[in-house]
N, C-alpha and C positions, 0 to 999 in steps of 0.2 A: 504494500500500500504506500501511496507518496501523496503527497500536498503539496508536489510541484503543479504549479498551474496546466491546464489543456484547456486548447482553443475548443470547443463544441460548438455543434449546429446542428439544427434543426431544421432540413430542407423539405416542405413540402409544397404543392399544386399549386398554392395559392401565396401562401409567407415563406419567409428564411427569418430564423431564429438565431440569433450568434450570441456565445457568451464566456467568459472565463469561469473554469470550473474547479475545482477544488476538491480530492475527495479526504475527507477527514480518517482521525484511526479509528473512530467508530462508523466508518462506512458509510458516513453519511456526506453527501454532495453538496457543497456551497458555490452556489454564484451567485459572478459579479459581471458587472459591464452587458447587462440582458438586453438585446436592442432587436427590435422585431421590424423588418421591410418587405414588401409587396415585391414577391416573384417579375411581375412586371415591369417593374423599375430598371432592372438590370439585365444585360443579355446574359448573365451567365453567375455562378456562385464565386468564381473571381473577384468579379468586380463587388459584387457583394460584401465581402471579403474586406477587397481596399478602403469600400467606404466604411465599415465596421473601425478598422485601425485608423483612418486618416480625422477622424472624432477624438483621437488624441490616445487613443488604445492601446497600450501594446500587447505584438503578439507572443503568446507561448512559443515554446520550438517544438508540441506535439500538438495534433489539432484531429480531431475523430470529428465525422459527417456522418448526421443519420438521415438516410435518405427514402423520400416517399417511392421504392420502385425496385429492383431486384437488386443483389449486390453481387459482391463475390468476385470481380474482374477490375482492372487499371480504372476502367472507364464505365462509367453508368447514362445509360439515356432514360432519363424520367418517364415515366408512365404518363403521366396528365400535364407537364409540362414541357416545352422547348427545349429544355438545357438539357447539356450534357456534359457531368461534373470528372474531372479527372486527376485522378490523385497525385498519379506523378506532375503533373502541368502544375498544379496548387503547390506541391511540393518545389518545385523548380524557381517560379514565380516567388514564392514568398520566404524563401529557406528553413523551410520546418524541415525538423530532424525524421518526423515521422508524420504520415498521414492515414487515417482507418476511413473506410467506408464501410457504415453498416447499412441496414433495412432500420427502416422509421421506427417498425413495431418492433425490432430485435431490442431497440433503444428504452420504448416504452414500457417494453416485458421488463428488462434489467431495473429497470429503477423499482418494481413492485416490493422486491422484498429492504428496498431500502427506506422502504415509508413505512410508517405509522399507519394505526388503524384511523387515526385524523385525514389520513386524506384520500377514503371510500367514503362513498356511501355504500349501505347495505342496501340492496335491491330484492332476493331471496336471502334469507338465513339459511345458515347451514354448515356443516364442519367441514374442514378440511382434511382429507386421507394424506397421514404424514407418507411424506416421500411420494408421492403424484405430481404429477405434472397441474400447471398451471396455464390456463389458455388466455393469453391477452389479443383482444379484438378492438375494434371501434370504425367508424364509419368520420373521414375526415372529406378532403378532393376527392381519394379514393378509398378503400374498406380495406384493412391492415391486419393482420393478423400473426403474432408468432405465441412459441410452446417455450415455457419456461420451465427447468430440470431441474430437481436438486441432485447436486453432484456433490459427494462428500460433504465437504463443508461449505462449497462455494455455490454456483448454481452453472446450469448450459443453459444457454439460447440458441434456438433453431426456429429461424427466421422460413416463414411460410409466402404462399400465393394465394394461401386459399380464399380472397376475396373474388380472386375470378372461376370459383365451382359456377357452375351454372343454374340459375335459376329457379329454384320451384317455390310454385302459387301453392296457397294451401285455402283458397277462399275460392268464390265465382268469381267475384269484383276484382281481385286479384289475377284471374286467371283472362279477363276480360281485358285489364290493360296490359298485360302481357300481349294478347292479340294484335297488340296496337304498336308497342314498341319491339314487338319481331320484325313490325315493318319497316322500321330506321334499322334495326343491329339483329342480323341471323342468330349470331348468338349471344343472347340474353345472360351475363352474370351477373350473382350480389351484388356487385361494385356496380355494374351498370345503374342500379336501383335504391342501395344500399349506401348513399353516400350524399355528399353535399350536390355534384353534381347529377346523380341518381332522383334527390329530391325535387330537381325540375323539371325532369323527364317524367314523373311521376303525376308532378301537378299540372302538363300541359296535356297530360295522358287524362286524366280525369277531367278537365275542363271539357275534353275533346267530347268523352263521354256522355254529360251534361247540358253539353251543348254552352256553355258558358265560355266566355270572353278568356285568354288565360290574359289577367290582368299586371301579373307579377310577375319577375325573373329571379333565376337564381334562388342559392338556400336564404341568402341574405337580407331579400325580401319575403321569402315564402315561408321562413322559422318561424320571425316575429309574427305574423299575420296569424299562422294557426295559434302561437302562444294569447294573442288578444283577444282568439276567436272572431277577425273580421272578417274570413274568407270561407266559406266552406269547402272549396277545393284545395284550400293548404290546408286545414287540417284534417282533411280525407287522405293528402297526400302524409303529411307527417306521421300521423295513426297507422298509414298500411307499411313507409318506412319502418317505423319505430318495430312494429309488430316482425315485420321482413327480417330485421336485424335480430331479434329475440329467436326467429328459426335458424339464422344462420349459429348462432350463438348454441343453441343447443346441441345440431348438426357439429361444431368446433368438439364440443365436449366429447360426444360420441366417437368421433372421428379419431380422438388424439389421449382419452382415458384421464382428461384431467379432471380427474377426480379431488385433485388440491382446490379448485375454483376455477372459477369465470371472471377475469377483470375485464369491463368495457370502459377502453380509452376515447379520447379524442375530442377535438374542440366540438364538431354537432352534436355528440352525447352529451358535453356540455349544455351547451344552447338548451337541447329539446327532454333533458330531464325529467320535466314532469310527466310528461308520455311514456318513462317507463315505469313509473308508479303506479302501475296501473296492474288488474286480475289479467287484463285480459294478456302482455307484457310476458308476466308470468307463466302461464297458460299455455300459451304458445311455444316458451321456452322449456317446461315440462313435460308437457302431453305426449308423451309418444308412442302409445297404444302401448303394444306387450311390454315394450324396454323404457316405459317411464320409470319404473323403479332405478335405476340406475340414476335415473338423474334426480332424484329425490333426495334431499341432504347435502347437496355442491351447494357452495355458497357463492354467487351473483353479487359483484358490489363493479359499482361506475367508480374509477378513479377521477378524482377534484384536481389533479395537479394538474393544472396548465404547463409547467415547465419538465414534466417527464421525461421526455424524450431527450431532451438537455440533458439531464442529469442522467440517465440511463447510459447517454454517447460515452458518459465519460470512464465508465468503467471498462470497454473496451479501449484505451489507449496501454499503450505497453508499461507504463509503470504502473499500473493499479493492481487489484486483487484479481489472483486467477481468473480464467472466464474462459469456456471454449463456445465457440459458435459457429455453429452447423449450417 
């Protein structure tokens, strides 16, 4: 473990997150210098970058990227954005001794057992089976997913895709705008649906439906609107979102045995909260004919940190505590 500073980031669809980070001798992660800018702004995480340090910054000589899109290679091209971030180029350009690329959610999952029970909420109760795996999910630009391991004393992360499984309605009305948007994308995944930009497709799929106007874009108009209850097709959209995310969430557990819990990340699980306080939420994340039992007693909590993914990067730089990832 070291309390040498690392540069971290948080790159995803829509923002880049940059921060110095710190991990303490009781594992726990401090930053400083947290500055958030619009993906748009900038052609590329580079530049990103310069403007983060040229604000009077300085940088680390280790610097880990958690990034919304696959990893594992020199070079990464973003799922939902333009850029294309490259480690050696960041390395060369700005002379870190070392540069990591991880998966967003590998980042998210890491930081779980570094937090407190202050920063869940509980969604289902329920114990955790020592030594199980742990599934972190959430719906952000796109639907993110990785498997968190206890390994000895430390933990693994294995970083997934499974936001693009494909698709299944578990409703009529569900299965109705599914009808609708096989006609944009042959093939329909979670993420297609399950996600900030999932939730627009969603609510101009139901307007379509209704025959109503779609009067809103985006999650960023169409969250608040179902939260005020002005619109009836954003919160028809939100509600089949919300409930969408609760099947894919359960499908996680089943799929992967994490029997440890369920954490749902991410800034729209943020936002749309109250939608999954709900039976129905629940319901959906349980129900699963014979093999419900199995999921009876995992415990369901939305993680609160905003900054997880920050602090999660930082335990993948090479001075910190063990970590392998998959």
């Amino acid at each position: 473990m070291s309390k040498a500073p690392i540069l971290v980031g948080d790159v995803g669809g829509t923002n880049v997150r940059l921060a110095t980070a710190r991990i303490s001798n009781t594992q726990q992660v401090e930053l400083s210098d947290v500055a958030r800018m619009p993906v748009l702004s900038f052609a590329g995480l580079e530049d990103a970058i310069a403007a983060w340090r040229d604000e009077g910054r300085a940088l680390p000589k280790t610097a880990v990227f958690a990034l919304a899109g696959p990893t594992g290679a020199d070079s990464v091209r973003f799922t939902n954005s333009d850029w294309v971030v490259s480690a050696s180029a960041i390395k060369s350009r700005f002379g870190f001794d070392s540069v990591t690329l991880v998966n967003d959610f590998a980042a998210q999952a890491r930081a779980v057992p570094a937090n407190g029970p202050d920063a869940f909420e509980v969604l289902i109760d329920g114990e955790a089976q020592p030594g199980a795996p742990i599934v972190v999910l959430g719906p952000g630009t796109g639907l993110g997913m990785a498997l968190l391991v206890p390994d000895g004393s430390g933990w693994s992360v294995i970083s997934t895709e499974g936001g693009h499984q494909a698709y299944a309605p578990c409703s009529a009305r569900e299965r109705e705008i599914l009808d609708l948007v096989v006609q944009e994308l042959p093939y329909v995944s979670y993420e297609n649906l399950v996600s900030g930009l999932g939730l627009d497709r969603l609510y101009k799929a139901i307007a379509r439906l209704e025959s109503r106007v779609a009067r809103l874009r985006g999650g960023d108009e169409i969250g608040p609107a179902a939260i005020a209850g002005d619109d009836p097709s954003a919160i028809e959209a939100v509600e089949i979102m919300i409930n969408s995310l609760a099947t894919f969430a359960g499908n996680a557990i089943l799929a992967t045995g994490a029997r440890g819990g369920c954490v749902i990340a991410g800034g729209v699980s943020e936002a749309l909260a109250p939608f999954m306080r709900t039976p129905t939420f629940a319901s959906r994340l349980l129900e699963r004919g014979q093999i419900s039992g199995y999921l009876r007693g995992i415990p369901v909590r939305r993680a609160r940190n905003g900054f997880a993914a920050l602090e999660g990067a930082a335990f993948f730089g090479p001075k910190s505590d063990p970590v392998s990832f998959g």
